[in-house]
Predicted model as a PDB file, atoms N, CA, C, CB and O in Angstrom, pLDDT in the B-factor column:
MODEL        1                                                                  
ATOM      1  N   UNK A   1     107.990  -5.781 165.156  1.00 70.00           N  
ATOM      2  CA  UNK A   1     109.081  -6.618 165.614  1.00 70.00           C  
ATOM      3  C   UNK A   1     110.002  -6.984 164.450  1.00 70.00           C  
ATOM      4  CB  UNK A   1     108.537  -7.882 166.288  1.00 70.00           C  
ATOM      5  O   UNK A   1     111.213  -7.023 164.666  1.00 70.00           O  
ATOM      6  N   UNK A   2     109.384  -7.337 162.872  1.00 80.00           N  
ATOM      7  CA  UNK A   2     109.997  -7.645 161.943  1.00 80.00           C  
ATOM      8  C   UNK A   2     111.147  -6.511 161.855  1.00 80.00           C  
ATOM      9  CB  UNK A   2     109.093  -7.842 160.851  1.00 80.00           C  
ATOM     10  O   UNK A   2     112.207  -7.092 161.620  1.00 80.00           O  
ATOM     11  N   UNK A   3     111.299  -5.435 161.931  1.00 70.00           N  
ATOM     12  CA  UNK A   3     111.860  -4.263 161.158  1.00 70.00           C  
ATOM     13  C   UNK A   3     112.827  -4.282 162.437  1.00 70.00           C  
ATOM     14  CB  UNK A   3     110.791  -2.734 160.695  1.00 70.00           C  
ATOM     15  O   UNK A   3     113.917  -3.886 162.023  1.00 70.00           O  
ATOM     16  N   UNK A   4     112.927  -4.604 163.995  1.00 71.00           N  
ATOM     17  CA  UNK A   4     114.506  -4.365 165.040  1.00 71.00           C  
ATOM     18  C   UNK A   4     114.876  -5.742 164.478  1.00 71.00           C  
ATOM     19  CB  UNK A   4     114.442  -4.227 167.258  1.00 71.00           C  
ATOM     20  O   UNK A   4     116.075  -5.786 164.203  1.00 71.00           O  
ATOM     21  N   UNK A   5     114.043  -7.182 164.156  1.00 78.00           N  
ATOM     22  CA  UNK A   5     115.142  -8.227 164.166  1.00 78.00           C  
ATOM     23  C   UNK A   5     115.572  -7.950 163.025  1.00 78.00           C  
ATOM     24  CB  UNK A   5     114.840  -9.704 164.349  1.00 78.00           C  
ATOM     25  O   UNK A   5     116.767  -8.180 162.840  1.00 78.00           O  
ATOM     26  N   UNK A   6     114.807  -7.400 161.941  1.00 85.00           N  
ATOM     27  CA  UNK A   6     115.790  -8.073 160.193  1.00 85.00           C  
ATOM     28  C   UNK A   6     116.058  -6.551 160.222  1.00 85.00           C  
ATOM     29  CB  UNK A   6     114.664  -8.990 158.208  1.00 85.00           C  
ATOM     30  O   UNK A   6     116.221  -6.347 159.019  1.00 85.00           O  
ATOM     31  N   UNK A   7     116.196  -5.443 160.780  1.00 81.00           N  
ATOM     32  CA  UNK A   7     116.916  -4.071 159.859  1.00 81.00           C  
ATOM     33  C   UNK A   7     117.141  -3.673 161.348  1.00 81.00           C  
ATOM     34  CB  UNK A   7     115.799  -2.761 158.543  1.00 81.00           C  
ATOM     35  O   UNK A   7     116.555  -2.601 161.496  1.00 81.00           O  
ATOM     36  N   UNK A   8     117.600  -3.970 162.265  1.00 82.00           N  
ATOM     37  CA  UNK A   8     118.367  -3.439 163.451  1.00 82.00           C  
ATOM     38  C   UNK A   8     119.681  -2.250 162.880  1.00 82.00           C  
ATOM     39  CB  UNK A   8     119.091  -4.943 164.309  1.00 82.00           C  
ATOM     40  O   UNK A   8     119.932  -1.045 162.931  1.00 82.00           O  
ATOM     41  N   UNK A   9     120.265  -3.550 162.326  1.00 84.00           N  
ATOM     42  CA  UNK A   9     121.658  -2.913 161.616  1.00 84.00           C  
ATOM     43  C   UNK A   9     121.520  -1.802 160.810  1.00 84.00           C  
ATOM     44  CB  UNK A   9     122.364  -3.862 160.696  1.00 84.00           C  
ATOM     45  O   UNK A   9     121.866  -0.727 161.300  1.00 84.00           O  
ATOM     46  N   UNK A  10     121.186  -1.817 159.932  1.00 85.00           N  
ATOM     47  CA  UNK A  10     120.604  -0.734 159.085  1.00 85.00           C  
ATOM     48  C   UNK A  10     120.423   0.379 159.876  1.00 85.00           C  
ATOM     49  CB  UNK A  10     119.324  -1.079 158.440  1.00 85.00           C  
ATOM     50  O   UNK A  10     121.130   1.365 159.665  1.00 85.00           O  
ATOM     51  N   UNK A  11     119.240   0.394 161.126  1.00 81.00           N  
ATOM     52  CA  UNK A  11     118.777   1.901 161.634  1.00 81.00           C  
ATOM     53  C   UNK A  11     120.403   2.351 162.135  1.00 81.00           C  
ATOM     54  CB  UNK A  11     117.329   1.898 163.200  1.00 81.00           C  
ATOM     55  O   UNK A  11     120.890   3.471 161.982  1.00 81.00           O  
ATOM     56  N   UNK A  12     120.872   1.527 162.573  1.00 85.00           N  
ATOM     57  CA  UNK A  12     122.598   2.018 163.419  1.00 85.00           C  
ATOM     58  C   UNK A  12     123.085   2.644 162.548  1.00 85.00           C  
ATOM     59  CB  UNK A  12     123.873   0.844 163.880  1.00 85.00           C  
ATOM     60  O   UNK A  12     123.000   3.868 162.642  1.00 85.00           O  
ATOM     61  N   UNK A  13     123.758   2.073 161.408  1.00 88.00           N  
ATOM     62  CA  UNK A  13     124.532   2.266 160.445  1.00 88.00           C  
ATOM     63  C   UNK A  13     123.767   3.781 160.046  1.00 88.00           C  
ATOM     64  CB  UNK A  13     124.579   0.947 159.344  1.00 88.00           C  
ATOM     65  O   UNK A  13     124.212   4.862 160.433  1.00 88.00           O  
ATOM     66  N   UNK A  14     122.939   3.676 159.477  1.00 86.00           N  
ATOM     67  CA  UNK A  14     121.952   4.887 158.826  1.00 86.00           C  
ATOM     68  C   UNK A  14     122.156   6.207 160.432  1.00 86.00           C  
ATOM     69  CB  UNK A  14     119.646   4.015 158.492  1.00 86.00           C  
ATOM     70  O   UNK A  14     122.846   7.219 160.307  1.00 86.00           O  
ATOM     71  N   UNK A  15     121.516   5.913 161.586  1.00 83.00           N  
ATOM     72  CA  UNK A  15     121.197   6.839 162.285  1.00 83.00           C  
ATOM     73  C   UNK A  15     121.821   7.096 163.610  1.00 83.00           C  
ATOM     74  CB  UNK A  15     120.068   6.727 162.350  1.00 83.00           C  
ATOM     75  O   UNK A  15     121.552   8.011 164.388  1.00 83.00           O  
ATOM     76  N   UNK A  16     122.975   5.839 163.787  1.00 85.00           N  
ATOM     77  CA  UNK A  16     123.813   5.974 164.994  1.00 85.00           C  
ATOM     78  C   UNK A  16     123.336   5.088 166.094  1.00 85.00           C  
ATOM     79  CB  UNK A  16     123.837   7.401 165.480  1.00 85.00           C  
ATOM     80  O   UNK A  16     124.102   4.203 166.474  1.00 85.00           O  
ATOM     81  N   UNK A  17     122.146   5.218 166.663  1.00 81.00           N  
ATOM     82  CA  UNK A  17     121.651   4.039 167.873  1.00 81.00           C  
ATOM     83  C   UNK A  17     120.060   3.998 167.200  1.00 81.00           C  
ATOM     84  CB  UNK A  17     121.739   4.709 170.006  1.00 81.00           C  
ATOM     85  O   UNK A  17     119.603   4.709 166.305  1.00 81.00           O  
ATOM     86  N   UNK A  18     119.518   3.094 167.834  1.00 77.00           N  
ATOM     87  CA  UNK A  18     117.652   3.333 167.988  1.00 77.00           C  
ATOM     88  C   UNK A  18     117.381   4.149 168.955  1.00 77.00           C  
ATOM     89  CB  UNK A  18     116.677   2.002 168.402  1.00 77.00           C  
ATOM     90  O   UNK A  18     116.219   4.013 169.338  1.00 77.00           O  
ATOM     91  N   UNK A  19     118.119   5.139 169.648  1.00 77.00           N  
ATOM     92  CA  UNK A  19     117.144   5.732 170.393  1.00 77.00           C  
ATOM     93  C   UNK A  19     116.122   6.922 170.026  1.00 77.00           C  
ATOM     94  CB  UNK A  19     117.786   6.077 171.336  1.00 77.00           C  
ATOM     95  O   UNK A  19     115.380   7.545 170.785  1.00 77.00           O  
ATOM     96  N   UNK A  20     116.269   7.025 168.909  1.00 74.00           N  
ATOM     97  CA  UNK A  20     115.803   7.735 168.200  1.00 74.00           C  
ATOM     98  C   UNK A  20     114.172   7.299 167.859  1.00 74.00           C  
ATOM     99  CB  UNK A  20     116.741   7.792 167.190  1.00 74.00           C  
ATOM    100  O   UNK A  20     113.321   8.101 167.477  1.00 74.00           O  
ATOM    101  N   UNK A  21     113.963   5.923 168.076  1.00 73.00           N  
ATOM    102  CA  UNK A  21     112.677   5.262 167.540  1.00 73.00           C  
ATOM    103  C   UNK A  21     112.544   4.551 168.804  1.00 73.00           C  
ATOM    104  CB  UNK A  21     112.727   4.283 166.070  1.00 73.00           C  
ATOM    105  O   UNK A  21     112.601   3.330 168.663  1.00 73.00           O  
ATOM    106  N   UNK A  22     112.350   5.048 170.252  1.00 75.00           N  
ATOM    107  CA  UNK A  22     111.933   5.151 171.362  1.00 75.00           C  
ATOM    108  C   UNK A  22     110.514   5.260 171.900  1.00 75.00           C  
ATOM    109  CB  UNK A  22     112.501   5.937 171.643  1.00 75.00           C  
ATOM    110  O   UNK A  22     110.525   6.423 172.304  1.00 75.00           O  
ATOM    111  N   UNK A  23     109.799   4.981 172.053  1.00 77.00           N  
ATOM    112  CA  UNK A  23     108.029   5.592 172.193  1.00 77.00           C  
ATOM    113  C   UNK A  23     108.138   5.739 173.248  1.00 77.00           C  
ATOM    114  CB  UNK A  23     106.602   4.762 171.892  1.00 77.00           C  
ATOM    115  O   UNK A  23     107.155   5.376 173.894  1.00 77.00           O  
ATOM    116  N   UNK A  24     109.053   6.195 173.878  1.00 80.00           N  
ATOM    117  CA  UNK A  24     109.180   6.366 175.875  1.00 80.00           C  
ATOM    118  C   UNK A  24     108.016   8.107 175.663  1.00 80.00           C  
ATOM    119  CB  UNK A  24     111.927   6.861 176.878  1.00 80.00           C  
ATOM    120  O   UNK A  24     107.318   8.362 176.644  1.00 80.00           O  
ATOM    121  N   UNK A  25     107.958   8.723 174.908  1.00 80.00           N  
ATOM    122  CA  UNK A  25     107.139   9.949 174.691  1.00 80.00           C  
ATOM    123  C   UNK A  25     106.097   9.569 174.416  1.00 80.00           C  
ATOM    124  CB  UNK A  25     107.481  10.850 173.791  1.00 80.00           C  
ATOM    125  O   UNK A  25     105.293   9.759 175.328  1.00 80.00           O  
ATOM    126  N   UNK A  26     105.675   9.076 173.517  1.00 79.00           N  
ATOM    127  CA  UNK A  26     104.711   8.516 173.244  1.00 79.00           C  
ATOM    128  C   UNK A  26     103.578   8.089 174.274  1.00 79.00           C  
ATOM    129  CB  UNK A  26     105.179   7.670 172.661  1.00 79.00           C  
ATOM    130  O   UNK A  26     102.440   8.544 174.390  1.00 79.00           O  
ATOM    131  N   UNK A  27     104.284   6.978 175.064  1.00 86.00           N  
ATOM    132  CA  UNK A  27     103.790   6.191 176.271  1.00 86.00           C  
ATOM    133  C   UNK A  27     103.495   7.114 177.344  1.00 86.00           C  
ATOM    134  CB  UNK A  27     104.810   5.142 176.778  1.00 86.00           C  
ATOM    135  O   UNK A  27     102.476   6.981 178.021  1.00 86.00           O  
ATOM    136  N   UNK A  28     104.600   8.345 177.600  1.00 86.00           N  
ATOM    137  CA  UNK A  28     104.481   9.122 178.485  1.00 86.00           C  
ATOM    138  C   UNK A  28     102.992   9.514 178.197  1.00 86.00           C  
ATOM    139  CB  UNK A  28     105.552  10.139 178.496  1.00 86.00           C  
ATOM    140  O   UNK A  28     102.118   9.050 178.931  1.00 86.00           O  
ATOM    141  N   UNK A  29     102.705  10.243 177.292  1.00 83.00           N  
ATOM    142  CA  UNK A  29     102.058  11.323 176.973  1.00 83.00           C  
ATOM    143  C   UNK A  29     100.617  10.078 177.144  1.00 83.00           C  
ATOM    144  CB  UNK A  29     102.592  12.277 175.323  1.00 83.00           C  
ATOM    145  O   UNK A  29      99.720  10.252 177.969  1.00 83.00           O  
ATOM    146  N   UNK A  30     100.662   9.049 176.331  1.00 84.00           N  
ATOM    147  CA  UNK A  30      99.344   8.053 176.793  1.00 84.00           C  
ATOM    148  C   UNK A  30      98.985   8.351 178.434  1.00 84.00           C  
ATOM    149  CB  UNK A  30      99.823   6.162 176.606  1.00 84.00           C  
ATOM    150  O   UNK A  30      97.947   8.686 179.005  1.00 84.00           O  
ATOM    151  N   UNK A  31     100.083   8.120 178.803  1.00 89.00           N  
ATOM    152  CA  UNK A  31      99.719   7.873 180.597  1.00 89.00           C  
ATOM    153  C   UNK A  31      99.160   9.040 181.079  1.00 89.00           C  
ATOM    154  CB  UNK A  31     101.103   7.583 181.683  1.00 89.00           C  
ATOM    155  O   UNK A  31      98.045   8.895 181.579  1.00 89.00           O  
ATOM    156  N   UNK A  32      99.854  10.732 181.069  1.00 85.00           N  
ATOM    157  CA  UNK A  32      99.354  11.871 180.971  1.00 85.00           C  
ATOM    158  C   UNK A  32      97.833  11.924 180.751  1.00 85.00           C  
ATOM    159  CB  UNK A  32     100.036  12.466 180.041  1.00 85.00           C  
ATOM    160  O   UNK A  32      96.990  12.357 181.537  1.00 85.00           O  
ATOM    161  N   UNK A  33      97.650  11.404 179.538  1.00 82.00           N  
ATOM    162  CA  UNK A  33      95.916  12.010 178.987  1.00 82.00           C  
ATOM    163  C   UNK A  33      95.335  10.742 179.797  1.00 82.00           C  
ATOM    164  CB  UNK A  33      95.365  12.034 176.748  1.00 82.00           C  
ATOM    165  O   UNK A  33      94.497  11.065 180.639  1.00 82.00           O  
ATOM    166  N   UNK A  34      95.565   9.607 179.726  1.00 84.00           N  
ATOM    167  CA  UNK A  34      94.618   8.277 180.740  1.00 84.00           C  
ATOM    168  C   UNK A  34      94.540   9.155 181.668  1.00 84.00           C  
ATOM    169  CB  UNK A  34      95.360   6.581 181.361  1.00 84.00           C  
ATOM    170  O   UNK A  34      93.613   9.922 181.407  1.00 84.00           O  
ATOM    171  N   UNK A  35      95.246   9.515 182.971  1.00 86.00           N  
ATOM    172  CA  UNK A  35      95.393  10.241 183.784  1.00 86.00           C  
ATOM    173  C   UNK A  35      94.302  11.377 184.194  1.00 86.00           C  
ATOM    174  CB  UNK A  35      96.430  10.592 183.467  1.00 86.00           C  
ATOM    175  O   UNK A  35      93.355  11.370 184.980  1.00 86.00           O  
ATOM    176  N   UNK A  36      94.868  12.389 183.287  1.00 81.00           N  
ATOM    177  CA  UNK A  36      93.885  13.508 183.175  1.00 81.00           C  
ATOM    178  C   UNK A  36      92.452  13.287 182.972  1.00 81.00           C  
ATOM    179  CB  UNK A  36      94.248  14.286 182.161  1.00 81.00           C  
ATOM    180  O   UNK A  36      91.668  13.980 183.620  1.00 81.00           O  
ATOM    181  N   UNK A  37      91.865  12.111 181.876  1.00 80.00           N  
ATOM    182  CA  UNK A  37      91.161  11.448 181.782  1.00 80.00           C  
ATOM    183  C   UNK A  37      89.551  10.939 182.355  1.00 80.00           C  
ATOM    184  CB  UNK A  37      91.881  11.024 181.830  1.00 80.00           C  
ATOM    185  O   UNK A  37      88.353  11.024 182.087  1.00 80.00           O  
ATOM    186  N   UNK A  38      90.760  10.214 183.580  1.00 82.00           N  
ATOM    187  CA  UNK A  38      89.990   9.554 184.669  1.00 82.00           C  
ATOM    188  C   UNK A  38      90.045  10.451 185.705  1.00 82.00           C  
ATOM    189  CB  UNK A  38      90.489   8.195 185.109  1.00 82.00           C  
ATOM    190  O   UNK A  38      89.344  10.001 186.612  1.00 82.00           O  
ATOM    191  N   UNK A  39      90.724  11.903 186.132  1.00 81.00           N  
ATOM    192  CA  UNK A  39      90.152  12.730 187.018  1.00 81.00           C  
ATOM    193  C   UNK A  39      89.104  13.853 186.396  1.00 81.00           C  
ATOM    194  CB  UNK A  39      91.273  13.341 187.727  1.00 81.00           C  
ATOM    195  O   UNK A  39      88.281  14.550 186.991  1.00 81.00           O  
ATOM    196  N   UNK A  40      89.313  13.806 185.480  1.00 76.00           N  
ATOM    197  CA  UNK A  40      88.035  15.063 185.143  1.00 76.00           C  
ATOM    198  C   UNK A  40      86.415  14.166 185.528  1.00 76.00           C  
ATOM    199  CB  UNK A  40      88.078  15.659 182.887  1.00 76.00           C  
ATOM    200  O   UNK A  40      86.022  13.002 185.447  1.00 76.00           O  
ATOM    201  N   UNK A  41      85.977  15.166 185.861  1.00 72.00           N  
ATOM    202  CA  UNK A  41      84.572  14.674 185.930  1.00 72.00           C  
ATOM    203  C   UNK A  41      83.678  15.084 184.770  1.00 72.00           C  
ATOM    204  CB  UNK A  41      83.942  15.159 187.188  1.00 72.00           C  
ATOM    205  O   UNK A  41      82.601  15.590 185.086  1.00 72.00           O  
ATOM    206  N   UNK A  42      83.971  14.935 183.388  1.00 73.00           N  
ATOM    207  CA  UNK A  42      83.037  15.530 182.604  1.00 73.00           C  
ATOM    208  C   UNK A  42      83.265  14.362 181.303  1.00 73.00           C  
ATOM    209  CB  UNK A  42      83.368  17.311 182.305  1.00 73.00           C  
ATOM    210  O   UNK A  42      82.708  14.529 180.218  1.00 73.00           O  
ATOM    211  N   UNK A  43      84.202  13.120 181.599  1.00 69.00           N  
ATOM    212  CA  UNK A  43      84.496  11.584 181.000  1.00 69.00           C  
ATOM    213  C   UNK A  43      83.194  11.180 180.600  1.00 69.00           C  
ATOM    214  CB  UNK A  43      85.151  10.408 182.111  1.00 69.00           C  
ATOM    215  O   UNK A  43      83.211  10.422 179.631  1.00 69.00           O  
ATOM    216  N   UNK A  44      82.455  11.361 180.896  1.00 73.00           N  
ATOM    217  CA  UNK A  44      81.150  10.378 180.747  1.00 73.00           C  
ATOM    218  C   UNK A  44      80.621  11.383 179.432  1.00 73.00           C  
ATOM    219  CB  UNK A  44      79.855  10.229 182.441  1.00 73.00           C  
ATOM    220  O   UNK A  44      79.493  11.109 179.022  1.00 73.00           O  
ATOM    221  N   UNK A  45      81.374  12.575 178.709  1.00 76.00           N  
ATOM    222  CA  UNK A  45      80.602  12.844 177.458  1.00 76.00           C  
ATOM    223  C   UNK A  45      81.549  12.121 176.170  1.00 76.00           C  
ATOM    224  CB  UNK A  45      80.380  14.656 177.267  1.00 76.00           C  
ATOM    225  O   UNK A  45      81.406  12.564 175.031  1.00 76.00           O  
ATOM    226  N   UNK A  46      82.421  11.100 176.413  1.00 77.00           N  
ATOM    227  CA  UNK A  46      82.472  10.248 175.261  1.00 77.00           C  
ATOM    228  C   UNK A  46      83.866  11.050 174.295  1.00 77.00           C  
ATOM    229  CB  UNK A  46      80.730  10.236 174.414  1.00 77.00           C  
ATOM    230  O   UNK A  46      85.028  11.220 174.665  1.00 77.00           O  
ATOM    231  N   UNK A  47      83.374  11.334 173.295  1.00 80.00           N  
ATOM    232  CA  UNK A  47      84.450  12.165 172.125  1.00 80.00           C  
ATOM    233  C   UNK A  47      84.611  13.442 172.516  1.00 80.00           C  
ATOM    234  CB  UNK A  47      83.914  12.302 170.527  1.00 80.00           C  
ATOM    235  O   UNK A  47      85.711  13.957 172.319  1.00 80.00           O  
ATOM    236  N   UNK A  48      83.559  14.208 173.144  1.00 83.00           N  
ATOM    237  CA  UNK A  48      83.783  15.004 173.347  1.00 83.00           C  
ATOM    238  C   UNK A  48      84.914  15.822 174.234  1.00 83.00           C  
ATOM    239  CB  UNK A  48      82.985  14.997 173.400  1.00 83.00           C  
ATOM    240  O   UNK A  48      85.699  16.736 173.981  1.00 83.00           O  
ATOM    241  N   UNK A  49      84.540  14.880 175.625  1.00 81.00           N  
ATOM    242  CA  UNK A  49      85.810  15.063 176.611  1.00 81.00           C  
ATOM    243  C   UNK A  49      87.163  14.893 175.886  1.00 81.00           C  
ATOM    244  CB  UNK A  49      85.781  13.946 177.832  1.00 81.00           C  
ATOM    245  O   UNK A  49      88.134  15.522 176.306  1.00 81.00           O  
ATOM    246  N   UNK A  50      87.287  13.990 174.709  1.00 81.00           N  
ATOM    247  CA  UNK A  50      88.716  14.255 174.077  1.00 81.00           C  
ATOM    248  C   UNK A  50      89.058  14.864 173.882  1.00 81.00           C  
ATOM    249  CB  UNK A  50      89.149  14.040 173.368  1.00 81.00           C  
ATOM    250  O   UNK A  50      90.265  15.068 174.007  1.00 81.00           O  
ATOM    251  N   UNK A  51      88.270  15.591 173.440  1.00 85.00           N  
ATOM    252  CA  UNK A  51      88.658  16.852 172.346  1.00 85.00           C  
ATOM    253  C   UNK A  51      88.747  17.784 173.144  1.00 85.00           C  
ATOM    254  CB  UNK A  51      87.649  17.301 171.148  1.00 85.00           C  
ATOM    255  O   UNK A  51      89.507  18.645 172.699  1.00 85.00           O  
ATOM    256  N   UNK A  52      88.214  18.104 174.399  1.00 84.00           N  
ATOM    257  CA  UNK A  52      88.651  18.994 175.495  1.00 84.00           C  
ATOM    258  C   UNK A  52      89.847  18.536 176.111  1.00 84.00           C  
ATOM    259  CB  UNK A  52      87.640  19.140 176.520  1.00 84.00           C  
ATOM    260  O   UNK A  52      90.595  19.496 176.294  1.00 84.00           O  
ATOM    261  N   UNK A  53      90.342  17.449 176.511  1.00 84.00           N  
ATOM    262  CA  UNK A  53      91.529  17.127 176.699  1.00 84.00           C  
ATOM    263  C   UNK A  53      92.849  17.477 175.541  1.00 84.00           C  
ATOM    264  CB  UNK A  53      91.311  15.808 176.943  1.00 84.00           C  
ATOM    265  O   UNK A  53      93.929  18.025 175.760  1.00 84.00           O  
ATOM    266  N   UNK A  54      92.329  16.971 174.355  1.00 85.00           N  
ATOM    267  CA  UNK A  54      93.552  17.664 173.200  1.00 85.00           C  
ATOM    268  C   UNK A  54      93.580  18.905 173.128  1.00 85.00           C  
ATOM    269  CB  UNK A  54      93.426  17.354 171.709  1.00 85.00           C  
ATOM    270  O   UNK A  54      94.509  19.406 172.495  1.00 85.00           O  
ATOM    271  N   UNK A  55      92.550  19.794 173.765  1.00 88.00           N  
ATOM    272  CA  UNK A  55      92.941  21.336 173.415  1.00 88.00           C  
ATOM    273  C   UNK A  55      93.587  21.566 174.618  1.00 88.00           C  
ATOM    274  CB  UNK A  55      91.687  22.493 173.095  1.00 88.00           C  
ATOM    275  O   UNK A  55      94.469  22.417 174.505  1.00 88.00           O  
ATOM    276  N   UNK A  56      93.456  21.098 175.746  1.00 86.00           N  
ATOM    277  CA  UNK A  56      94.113  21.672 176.565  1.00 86.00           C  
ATOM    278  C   UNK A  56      95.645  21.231 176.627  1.00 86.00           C  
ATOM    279  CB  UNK A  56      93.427  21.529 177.678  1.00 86.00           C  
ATOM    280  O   UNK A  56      96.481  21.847 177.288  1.00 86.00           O  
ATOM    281  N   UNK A  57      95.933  20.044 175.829  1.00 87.00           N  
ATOM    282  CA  UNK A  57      96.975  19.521 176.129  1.00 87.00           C  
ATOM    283  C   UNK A  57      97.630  20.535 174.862  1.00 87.00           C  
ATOM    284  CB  UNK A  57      97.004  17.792 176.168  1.00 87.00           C  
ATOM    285  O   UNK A  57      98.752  21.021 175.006  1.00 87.00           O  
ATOM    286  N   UNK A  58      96.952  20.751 173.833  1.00 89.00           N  
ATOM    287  CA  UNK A  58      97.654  21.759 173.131  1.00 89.00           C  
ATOM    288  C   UNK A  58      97.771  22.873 173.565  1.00 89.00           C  
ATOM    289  CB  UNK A  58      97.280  21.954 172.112  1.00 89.00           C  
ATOM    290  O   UNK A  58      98.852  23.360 173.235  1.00 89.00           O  
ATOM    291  N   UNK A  59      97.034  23.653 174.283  1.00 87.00           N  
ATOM    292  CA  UNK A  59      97.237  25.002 175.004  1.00 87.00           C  
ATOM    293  C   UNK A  59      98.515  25.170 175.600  1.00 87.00           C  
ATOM    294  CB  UNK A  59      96.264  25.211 176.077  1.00 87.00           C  
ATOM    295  O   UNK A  59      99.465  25.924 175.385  1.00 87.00           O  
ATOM    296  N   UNK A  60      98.252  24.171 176.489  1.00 85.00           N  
ATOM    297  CA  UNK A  60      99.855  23.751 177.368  1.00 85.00           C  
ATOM    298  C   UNK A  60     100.935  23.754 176.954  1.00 85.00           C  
ATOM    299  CB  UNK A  60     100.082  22.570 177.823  1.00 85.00           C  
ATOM    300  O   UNK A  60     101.703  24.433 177.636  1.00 85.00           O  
ATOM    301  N   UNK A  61     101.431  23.207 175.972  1.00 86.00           N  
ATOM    302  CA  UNK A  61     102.154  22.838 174.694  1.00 86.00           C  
ATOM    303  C   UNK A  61     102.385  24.597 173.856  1.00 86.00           C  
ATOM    304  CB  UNK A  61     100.950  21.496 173.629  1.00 86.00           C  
ATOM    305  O   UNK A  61     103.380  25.049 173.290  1.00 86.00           O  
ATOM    306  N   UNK A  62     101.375  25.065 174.034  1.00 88.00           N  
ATOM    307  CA  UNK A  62     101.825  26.420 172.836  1.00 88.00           C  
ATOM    308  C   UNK A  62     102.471  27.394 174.115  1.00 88.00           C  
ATOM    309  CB  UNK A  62     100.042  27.450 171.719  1.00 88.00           C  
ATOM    310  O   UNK A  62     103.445  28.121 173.921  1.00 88.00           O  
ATOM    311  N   UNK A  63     101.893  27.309 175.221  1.00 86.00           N  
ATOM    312  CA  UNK A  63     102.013  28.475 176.617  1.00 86.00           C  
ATOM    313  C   UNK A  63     104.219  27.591 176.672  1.00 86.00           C  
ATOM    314  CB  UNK A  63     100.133  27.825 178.940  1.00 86.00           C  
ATOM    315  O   UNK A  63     105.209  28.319 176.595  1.00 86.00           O  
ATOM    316  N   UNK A  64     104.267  26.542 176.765  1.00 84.00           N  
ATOM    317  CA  UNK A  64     105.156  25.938 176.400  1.00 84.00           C  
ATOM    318  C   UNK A  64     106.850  26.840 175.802  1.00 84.00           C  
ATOM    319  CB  UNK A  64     104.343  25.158 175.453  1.00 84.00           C  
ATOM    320  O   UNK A  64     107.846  27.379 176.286  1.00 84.00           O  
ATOM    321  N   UNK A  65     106.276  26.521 174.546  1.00 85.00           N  
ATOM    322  CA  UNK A  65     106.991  26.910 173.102  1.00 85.00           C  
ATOM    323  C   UNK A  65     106.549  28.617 173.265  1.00 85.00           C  
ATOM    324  CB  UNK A  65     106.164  25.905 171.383  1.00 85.00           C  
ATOM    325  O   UNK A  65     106.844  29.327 172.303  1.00 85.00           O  
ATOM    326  N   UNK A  66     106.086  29.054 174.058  1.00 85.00           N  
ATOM    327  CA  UNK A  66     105.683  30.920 173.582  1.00 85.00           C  
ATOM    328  C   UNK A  66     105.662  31.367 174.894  1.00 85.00           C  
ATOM    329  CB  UNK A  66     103.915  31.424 172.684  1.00 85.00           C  
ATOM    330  O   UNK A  66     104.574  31.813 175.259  1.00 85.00           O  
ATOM    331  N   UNK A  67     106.711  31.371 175.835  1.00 77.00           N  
ATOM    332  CA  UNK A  67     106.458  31.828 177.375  1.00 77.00           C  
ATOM    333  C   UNK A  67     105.863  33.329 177.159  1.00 77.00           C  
ATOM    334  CB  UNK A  67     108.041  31.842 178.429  1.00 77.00           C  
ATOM    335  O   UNK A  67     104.805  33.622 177.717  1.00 77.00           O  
ATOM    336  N   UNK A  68     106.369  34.033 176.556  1.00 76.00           N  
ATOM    337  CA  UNK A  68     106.393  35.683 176.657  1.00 76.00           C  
ATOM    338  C   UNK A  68     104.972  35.969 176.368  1.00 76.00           C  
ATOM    339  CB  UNK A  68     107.471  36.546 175.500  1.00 76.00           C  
ATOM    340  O   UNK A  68     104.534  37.118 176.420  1.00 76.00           O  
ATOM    341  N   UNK A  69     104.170  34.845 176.033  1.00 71.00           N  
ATOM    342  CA  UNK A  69     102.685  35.032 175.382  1.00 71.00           C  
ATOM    343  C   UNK A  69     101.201  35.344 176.087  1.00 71.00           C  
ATOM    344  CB  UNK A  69     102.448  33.795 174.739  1.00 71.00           C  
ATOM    345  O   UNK A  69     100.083  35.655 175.678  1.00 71.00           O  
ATOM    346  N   UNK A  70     102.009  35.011 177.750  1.00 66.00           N  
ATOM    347  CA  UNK A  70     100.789  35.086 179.273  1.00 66.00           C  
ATOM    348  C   UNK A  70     101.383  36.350 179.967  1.00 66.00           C  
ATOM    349  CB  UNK A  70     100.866  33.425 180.688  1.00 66.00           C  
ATOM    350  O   UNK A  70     102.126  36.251 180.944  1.00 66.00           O  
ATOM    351  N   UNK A  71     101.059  37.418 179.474  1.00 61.00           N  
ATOM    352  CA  UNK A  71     101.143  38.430 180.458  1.00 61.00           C  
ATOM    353  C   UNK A  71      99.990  38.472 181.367  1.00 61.00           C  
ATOM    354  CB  UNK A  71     101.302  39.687 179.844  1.00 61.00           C  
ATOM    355  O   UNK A  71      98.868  38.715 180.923  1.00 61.00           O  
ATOM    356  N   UNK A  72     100.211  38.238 182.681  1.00 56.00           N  
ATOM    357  CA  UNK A  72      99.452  38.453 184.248  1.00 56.00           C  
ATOM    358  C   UNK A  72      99.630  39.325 185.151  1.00 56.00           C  
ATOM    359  CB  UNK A  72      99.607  37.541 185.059  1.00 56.00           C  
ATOM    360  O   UNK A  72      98.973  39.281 186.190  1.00 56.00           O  
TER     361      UNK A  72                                                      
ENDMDL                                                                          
END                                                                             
């Protein structure tokens, strides 16, 4: 909170608006994995299920950025 009341001005001046320092992605992407989360049925293994959730959310993400990469 310190850094929008005492350097608001500053980010403008420097970068044009704050929308740039937005966590609307951020938040999205929280809600996404909560989501995904609480429908998998395999939650109850702890760290592990994370880490199956971050790969898939990275899979997604590379199939993404590399369409030409899934020939079917």
């Amino acid at each position: 909170m310190h850094l929008f009341v005492a350097h608001s001005h500053e980010i403008v001046k420097r970068h044009g608006s704050l929308n740039a320092f937005s966590c609307q992605g951020l938040e999205k992407l929280n809600h996404v994995m909560t989501v995904d989360y609480f429908r998998s049925t395999n939650h109850h293994l702890g760290v592990k299920s994370l880490v199956q959730l971050m790969r898939r959310y990275n899979r997604i993400l590379w199939f993404q950025h590399n369409p030409g990469a899934c020939h079917f």
